[in-house]
N, C-alpha and C positions, 0 to 999 in steps of 0.2 A: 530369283529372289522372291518367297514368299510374299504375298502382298497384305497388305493391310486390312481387316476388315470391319465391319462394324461394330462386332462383340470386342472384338480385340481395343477397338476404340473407349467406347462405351464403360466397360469394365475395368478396364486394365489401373491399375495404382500406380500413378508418374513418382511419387515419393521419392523409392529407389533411385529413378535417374536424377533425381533434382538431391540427393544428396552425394550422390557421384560427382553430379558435377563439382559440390560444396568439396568433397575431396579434392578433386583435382586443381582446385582453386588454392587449395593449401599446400600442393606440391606444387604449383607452380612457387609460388611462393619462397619455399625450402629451396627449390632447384634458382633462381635467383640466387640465394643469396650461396649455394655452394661455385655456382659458376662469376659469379661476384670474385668470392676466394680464391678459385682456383686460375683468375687473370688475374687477379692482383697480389696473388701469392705463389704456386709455382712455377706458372708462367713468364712470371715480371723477373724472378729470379734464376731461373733458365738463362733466359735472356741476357740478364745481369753476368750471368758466372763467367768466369776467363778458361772455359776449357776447348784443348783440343784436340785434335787427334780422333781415336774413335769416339770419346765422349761426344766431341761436339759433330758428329756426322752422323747418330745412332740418339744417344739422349734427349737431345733437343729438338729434335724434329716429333719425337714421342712425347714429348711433355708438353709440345702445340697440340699435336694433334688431341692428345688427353685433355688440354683445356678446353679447345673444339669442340667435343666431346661433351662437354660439360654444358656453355653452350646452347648447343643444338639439342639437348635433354629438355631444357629449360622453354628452349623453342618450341619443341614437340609438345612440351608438358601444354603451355601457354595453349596453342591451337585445341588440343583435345579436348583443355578444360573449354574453349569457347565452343568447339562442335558440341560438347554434353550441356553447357548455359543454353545455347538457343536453341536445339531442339527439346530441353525443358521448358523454357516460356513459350514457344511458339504450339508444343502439342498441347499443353495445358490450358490456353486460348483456346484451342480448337475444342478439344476435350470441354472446355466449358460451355462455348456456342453449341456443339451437339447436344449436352444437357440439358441445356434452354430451351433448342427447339424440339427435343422430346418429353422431355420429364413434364416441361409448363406449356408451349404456343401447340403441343398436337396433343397433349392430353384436355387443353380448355376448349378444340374444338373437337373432342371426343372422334380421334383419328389415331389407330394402333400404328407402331411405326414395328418392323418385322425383317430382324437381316436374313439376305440370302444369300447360297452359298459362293456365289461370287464374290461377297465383301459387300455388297451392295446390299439398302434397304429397297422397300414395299411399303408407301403408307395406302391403307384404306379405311373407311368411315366404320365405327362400330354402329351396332346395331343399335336403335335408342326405341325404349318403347314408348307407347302411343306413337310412333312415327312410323312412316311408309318407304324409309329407309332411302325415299328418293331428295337426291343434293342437286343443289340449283348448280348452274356454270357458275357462277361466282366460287362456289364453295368446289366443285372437282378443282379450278383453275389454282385455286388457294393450294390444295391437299399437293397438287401436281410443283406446285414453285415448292413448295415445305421438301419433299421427299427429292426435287435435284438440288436443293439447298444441304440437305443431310448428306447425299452422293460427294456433291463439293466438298465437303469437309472432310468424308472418310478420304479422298483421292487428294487432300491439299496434306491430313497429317501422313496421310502413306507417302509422298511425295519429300515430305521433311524427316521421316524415319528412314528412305532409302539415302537421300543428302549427306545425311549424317553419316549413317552405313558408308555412303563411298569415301567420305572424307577421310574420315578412320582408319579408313586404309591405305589410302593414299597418304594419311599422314607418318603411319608407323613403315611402311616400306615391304617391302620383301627381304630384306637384310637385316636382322635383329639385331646385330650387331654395330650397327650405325644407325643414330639418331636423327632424325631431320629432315625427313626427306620430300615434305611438302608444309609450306606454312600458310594456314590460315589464319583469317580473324575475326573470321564470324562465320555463321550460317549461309547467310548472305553471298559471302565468296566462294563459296563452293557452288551455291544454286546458280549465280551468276556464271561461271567459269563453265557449268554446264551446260548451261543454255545458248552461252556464246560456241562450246563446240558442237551442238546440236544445230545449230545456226548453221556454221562454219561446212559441216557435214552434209549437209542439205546443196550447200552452195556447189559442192563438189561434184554430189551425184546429178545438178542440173544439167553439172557441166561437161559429165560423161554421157549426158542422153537418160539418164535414171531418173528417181525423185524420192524421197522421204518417205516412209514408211510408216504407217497409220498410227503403229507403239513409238513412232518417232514424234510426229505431230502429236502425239497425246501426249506425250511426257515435256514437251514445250509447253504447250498451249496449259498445260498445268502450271509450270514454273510462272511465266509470264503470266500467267491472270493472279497468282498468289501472290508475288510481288511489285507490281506494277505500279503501287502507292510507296514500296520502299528505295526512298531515294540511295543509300549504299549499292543496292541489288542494280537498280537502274542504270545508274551514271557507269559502273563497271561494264555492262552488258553494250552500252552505246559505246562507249571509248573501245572497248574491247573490240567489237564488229566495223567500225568506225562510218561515216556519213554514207560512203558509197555501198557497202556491203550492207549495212543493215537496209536502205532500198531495194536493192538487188532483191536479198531476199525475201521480204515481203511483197516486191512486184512478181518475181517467180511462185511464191506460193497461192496467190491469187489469183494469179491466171491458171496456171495449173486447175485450182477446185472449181475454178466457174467454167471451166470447157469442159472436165472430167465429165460433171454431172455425178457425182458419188457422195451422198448428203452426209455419212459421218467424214470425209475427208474436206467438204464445203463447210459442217457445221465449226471442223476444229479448228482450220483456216482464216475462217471470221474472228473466232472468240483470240488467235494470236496477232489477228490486224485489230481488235482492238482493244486488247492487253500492249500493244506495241505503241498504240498512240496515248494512253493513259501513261507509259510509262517514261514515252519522248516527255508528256508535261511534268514529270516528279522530275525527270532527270534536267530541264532547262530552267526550272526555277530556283531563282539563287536562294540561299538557307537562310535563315531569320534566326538569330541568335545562336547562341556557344554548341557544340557537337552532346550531346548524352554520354557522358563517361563511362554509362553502362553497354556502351554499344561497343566492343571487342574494344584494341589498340591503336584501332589506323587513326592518327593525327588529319591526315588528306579526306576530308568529307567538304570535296568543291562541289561543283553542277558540270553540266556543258554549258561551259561558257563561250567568250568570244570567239577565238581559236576552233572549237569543234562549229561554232555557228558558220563560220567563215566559211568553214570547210564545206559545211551542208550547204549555204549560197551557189559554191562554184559545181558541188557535184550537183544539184538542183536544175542548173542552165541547161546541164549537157545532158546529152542520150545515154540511156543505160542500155548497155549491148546485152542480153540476157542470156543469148544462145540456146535457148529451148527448144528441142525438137527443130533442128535447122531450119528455124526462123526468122523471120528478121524484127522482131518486137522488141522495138529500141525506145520505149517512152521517156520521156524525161524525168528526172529527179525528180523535178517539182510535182509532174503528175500523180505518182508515187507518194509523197509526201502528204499530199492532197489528201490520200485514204486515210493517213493517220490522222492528220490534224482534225477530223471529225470528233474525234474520241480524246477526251478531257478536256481541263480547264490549262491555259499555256497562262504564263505570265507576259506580261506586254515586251517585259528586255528583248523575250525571244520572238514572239509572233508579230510583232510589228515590223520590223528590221526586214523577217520573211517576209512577211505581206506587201509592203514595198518593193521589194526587190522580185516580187512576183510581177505585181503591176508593171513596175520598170520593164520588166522581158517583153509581159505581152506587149505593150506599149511600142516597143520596137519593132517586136517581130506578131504581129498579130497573128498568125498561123503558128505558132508557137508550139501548139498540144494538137497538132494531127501528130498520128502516131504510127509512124511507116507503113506496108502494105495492110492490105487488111487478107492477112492469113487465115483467118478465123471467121470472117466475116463471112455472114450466108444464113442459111435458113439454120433455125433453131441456134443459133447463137447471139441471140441478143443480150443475154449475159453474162456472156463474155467481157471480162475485166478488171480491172483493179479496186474498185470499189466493191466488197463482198456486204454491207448492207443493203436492207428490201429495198432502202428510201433511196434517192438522189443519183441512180445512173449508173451507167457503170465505170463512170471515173475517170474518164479520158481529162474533160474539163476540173483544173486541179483548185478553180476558184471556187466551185459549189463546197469540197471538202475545207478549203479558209476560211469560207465566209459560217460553213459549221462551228469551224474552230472561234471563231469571233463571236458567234452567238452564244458559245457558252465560257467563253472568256471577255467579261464587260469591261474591265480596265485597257484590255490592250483595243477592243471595239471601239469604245469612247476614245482612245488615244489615235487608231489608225484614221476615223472619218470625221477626225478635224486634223488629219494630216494632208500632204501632199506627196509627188512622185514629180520629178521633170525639175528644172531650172537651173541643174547644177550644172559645172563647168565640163563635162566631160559625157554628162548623158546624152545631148541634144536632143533632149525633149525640152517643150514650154511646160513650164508651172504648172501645174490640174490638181484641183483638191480630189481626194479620195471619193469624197460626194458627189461631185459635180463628174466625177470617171463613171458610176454606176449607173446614175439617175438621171444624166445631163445636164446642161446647162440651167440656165434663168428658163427659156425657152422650151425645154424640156428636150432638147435637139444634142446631138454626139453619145452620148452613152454608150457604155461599152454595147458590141454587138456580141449577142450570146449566139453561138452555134449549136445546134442540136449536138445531146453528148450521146451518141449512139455508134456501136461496134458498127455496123454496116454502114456505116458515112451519112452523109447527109442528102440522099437520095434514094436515101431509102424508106419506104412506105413508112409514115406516120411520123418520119424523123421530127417534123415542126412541134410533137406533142412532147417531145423527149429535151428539151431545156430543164433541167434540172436547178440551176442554180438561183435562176429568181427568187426561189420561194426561202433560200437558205440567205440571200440577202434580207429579204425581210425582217428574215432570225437573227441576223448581224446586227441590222439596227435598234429590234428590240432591246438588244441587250448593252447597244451604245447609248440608248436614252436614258436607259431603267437601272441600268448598272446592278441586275441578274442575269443570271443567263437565261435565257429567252423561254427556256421550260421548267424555269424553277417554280415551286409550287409557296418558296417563302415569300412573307408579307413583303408588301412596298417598302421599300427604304426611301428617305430623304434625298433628292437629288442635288448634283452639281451642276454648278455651271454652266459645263463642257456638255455634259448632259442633256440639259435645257434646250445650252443653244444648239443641239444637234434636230432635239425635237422642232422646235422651231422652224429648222432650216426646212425640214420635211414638210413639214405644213405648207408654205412657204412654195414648195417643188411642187407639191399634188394641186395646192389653189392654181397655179400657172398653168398648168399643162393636164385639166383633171381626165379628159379622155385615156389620159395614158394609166391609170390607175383604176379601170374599170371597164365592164364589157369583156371587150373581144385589147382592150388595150395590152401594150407591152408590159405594164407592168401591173396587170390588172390581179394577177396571183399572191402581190404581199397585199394583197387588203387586208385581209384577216390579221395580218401585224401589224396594220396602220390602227386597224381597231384596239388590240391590245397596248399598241402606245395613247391613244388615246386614252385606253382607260385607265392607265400608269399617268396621266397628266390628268385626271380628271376632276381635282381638285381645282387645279390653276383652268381649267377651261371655265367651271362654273362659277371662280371670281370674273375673265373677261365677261362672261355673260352677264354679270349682277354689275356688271360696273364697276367693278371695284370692289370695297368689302371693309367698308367701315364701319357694318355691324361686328365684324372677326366673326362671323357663325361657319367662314370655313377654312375648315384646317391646314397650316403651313405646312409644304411637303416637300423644304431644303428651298434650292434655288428653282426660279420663276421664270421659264421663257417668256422675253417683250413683244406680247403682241399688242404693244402699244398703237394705234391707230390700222390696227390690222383687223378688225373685227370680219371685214367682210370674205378674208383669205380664210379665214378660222371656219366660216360659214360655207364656204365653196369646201374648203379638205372632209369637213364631218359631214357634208353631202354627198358625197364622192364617196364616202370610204363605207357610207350606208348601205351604198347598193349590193355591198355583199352581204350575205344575207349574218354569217359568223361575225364581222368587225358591228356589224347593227347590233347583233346580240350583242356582243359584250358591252360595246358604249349605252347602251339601253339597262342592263343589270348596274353597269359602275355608275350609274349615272342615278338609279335609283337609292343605290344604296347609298351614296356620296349627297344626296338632298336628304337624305333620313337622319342620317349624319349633322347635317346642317339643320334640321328639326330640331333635334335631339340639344342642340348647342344652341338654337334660339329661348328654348323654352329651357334650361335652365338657367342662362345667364343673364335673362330678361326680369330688370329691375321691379321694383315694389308694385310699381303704380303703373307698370307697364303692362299693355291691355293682349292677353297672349293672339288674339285674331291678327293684329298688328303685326307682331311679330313674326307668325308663322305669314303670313303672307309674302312676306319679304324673303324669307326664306325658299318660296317655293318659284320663284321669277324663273333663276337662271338657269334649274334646271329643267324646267318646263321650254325655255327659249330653245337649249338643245334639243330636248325631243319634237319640239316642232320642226325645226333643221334636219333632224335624222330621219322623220315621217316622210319627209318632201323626199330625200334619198329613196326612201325605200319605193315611194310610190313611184319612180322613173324609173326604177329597176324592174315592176313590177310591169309597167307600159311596156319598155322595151324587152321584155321577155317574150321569145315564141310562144311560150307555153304560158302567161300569167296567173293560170291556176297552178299550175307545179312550182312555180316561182316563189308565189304563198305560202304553197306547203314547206320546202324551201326555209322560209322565216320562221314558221311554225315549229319547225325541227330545231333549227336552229338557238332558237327561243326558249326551249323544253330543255334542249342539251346543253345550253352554255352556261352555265349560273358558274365557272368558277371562279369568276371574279365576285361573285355575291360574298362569297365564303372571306376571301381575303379582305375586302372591306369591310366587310363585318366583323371580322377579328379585331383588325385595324382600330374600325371603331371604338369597338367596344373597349378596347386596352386604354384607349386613352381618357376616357370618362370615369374620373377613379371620386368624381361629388358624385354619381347615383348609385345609389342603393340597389345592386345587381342578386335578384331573385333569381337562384335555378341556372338554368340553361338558358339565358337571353339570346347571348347567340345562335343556341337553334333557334330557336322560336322568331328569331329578329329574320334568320334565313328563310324559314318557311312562307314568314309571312312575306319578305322580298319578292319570293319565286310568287307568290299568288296572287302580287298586284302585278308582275308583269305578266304573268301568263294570261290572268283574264281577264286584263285590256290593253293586251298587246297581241295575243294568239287571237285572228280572225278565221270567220272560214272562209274558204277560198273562192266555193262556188260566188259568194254575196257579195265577198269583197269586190271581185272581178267587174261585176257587174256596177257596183255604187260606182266605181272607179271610170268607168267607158261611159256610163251616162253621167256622170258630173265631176270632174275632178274637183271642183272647191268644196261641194259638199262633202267628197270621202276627204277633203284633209279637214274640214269642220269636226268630221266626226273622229278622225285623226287627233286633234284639238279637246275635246270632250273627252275622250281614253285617255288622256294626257291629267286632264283632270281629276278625273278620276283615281288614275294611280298615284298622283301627289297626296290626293286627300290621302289614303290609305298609306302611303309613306309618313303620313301626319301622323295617323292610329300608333302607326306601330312605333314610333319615336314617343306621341307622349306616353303609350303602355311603357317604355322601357323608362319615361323618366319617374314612371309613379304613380301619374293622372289620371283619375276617371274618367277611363276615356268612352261613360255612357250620359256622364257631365252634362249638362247643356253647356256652359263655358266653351269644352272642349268640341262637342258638337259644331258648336257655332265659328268655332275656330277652323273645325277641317270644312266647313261652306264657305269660309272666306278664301282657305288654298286652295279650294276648287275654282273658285270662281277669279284669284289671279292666275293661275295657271293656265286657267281657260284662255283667260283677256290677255295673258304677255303675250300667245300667239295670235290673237285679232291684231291688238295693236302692227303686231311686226308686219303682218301682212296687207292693211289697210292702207 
């Protein structure tokens, strides 16, 4: 089969097939209503007639079969017009996005795009003059996504022109003469139907000692990545392969490309494991309102529901015998599982239930996910396994792949870690909240024990470095607080409750037991998530610090974890969570931009006669309080460091590269301030000046700091104290620039010497 190529795309006129289809829309139509007729007229009256003898042995069996006939015309008709509907709107889609990203995004950055004779483009940078024709990494890594962005599309409509192609054929038959001989009803059904036998195919040749063949995996790993948001395509693919086989094969095909070592059969492998896991999430989440009328005929648009979930539970528990090259790699379902659940967003109906019911296993059986001999195990196979991403291991451990799924699914997150596992009548386990299984108790004591997730067991060199799933906790609970998923890049949303009290809890677990959250401690790896929760609360932390907040200068963000008479826990977690040098940055950025914020709000809603040095002073306490809190962190991080001039440099980096919470609260801000009068680009300008009060008095140098710090620690947090101050004033500037105010004023002047000088004194006081 000819393959599709770029001109062919590019150029070609769909018209033609989009009003074929409009024909065949209109003989389905006519053929309806002749097969209408011909049941309820020569058919009903056949039936009807009192004949017999040869008539009725000869006649009537003809004049079924002719109604049949009629029929299965209609049927046929019906399918064809849906194979010519959808790969008219779906080439036409494509055919548009290729327009887009040639005609407008590679000619604005003046990059020729060039098909070649593969079917395949070439982008490269035109020549511009006055230029030296040399492109930053920024700009190759741009031209490079553009040009397999334009590949994707020529290989997704060649992929729906061959669909189509087979359908058609498989719909009209080999026998012209008889109508009917494959129904479809959609697009959908046919890519589905294919990729289940391509599936199915695969299972076969494992299981003769073969394996898939390269034009095999590529013609999957196409279907699956082009549909994997389409829930019709999905739920057919899953029902179809059903809970056990579709593990199977995805555990066979991963291991397969991680032992091979053959990178286009590794790279196709990946993109089907995680086209597989995006499409487990379309296909488990239940539908939200009425079916699309324009979507073919099938009435039946469920999900996997109860019944396929059940099923995936029981096949989950048990060992998958995979028989690969007479081995004995029998991982369990869940392991298996584990790969996909990385990939998409699940809704909670499904991934809570699992997530439970995973707990529950290990629970009982703690060795749960050893995974029979280690056949593979040895030198140069440390990649060997089911997890085909760089990140997180090779996947033995199936909780690092949930606690993925959890990080970027926040309803079922927030749902699963204020649930439990144990107390029922038939588990004999006790009660354990989901939090109190990860993190430990009050006491920070039982937490689940993580084993090194590494192919060569856990005795083998460097194994204690290969725990993987720590860090993917951390991701969990980010997005159990924040209710995004943990790498979203959209603004704060308003929290709940559930939400709150999760953050809370956490505060709460790291105050109790803070060694374990720092250093050399167990769980000293989500720091950098404790920071980003932090600064996802950073509103509600800078009211406990102010006391309270019956000025309102800062903003309501949903519900309010009680850290009523907890002030000192609150001081021990943002101590703790300091010493890393990433959770510093960012409570340090949120925390500036969230008091500029609160500038911004003092000085406009500050009455006639209200004196604004007043005002602004009050507003600068509580975030000054934290950053004296978070200074003390850094500096114990900076003692106990081997190296405490690397340590520095360390925050420095750290300091320089994190500003992206600046960005998000400074949007935040800025959207909700709709009394000032917004000049230009405030939010750059609000950003630049952000990053420039914390970089230059918050970036020290290392050789000096070292040194202030070993000859006097009260001095280096004085001077601690003074930076503090400083960056509040300048948090001052740049709120009253944005509200309007001369800010070369004496008024205003005189106002930013007063938030220097509380900012200064809330850290004397605290310390005195």
């Amino acid at each position: 089969m000819a393959r599709l190529t770029f001109d062919d795309l590019y150029h070609i006129s769909l018209t033609s097939l989009g009003s074929a289809a409009d024909g065949w829309k209109e003989m389905v139509g006519q053929l309806e209503t002749l097969a209408t007729e011909a049941a309820d007229g020569m058919v009903k009256k056949s039936e009807a007639a009192r004949w017999a003898g040869v008539n009725a042995n000869v006649t009537r069996p003809f004049v079924r079969k002719t109604g049949k006939e009629f029929h299965d015309a209609h049927t046929e008709a019906k399918a064809i017009w849906a194979m010519l509907r959808d790969a008219h709107q779906d080439l036409v889609a494509v055919q548009s996005a290729l327009k887009e990203a040639v005609d407008v995004e590679a000619k604005k950055q003046h990059i020729q795009v060039t098909g070649l004779p593969d079917g395949t483009v070439s982008c490269v940078y035109l020549h511009q003059r006055d230029s030296n024709d040399t492109q930053t990494q920024e700009q190759l890594d741009y031209k490079d996504r553009l040009e397999s962005r334009i590949n994707n599309l020529i290989a997704q409509a060649d992929e729906i022109d061959n669909s189509a192609s087979r359908a058609l054929r498989k719909i009209h038959g080999n026998d012209s003469h008889n109508f009917g001989h494959a129904k479809y009803d959609s697009l959908d059904d046919v890519q589905s139907e294919r990729a289940v036998q391509l599936a199915k195919k695969s299972l076969a040749k494992y299981r003769d000692g073969g394996e898939p063949s390269i034009a095999e995996l590529t013609e999957l790993k196409q279907l699956l990545s082009d549909n994997a948001k389409d829930r019709e395509f999905t739920v057919d693919f899953y029902k179809a392969l059903g809970p056990r086989d579709a593990l199977r094969f995805e555990a066979q095909i991963a291991l397969d490309a991680s032992a091979e070592g053959d990178k286009t059969q590794f790279k196709l492998a990946h993109s089907i494991q995680t086209s597989m896991g995006e499409a487990l999430a379309t296909a488990t989440r239940p539908p939200t309102g009425k079916d699309d009328p324009s979507t073919a005929f099938r009435e039946d648009r469920d999900y996997l529901g109860k019944a396929w979930q059940t099923e995936l539970k029981r096949v989950g528990r048990e060992r998958l015998p995979l028989g690969m090259n007479n081995s004995r790699i029998e991982p369990r379902g869940y392991q298996v599982l584990g790969t996909l659940l990385r990939h998409g967003s699940y809704d909670k109906s499904f991934l809570v239930p699992i997530a439970d019911d995973m707990v529950t296993l290990e629970r009982k059986h703690p060795n749960a996910w050893s995974w029979a001999d280690n056949a593979y195990a040895g030198d140069g196979m440390d990649k060997f396994g089911l997890n085909l991403d760089k990140d997180g291991g090779p996947g033995w451990d199936p909780m690092t792949g949930l606690l993925e799924g959890l990080g970027h699914s926040p309803e079922a997150s927030t749902e699963f870690f204020h649930g439990s596992t144990g107390g029922g009548e038939h588990d004999g386990l006790k009660k354990l909240s989901n939090l109190d299984y990860f993190l430990g108790d009050k006491h920070g004591e039982n937490a689940r024990q993580w084993l090194p997730d590494a192919t060569g067991g856990i005795a083998s060199p460097g194994a204690e470095d290969k725990i993987f799933g720590k860090e993917a906790l951390g991701h969990a609970l980010e997005s159990a607080t924040s209710g995004r998923p943990y790498d979203s890049d959209a603004p704060s949303k308003d929290h709940t409750q559930e939400e709150a009290d999760i953050f809370r809890a956490v505060v709460k677990k790291v105050a109790a037991s803070p060694d374990l959250f720092k250093g050399d401690g167990d769980f000293a790896s989500i720091a950098d998530s404790l920071g980003n929760m932090s600064a996802e609360y950073m509103h509600d932390i800078q009211r406990v610090y102010a006391g309270g907040d019956e000025s309102d200068y800062i903003k309501h963000t949903g519900a309010e974890p009680d850290f009523t008479g907890e002030r000192g826990a609150l001081d021990l977690f943002l101590k703790t969570t300091a010493e890393d040098s990433e959770a510093y940055s960012t409570i340090t950025h949120a925390q500036q931009a969230v008091t500029t914020e609160m500038f911004r709000e003092a000085i406009t809603q500050r009455g006639d006669n209200e004196d604004i040095k007043g005002v602004a002073a009050t507003a600068a306490t509580a975030g000054a309080r934290i950053e004296g809190v978070t200074a003390e962190g850094r500096a114990d991080a900076i003692e106990a460091a081997d190296n405490s001039v690397k340590k520095i440099e360390e925050y420095n980096k750290s300091l320089e590269d994190g500003d992206g919470w600046l960005g998000r609260f400074a949007d935040l801000g800025m959207s909700t301030i709709n009394t000032v009068p917004v000049v230009g680009d405030v939010a750059g300008w609000a950003i630049e000046d952000f990053r420039e009060a914390v970089l230059n008095h918050k970036v020290k140098d290392p050789e000096e700091a070292v040194r202030q710090l070993e000859e006097n620690r009260e001095k280096f947090l004085d001077t601690e104290h003074d930076r503090i101050g400083l960056a509040s004033k300048k948090a001052f500037f740049v709120a009253a620039r944005d509200a309007g105010l001369d800010i070369e004023s004496d008024p205003v002047k005189h106002a930013a010497d007063s938030v220097y000088n509380a900012a200064y004194g809330a850290n004397a006081a605290e310390n005195s």
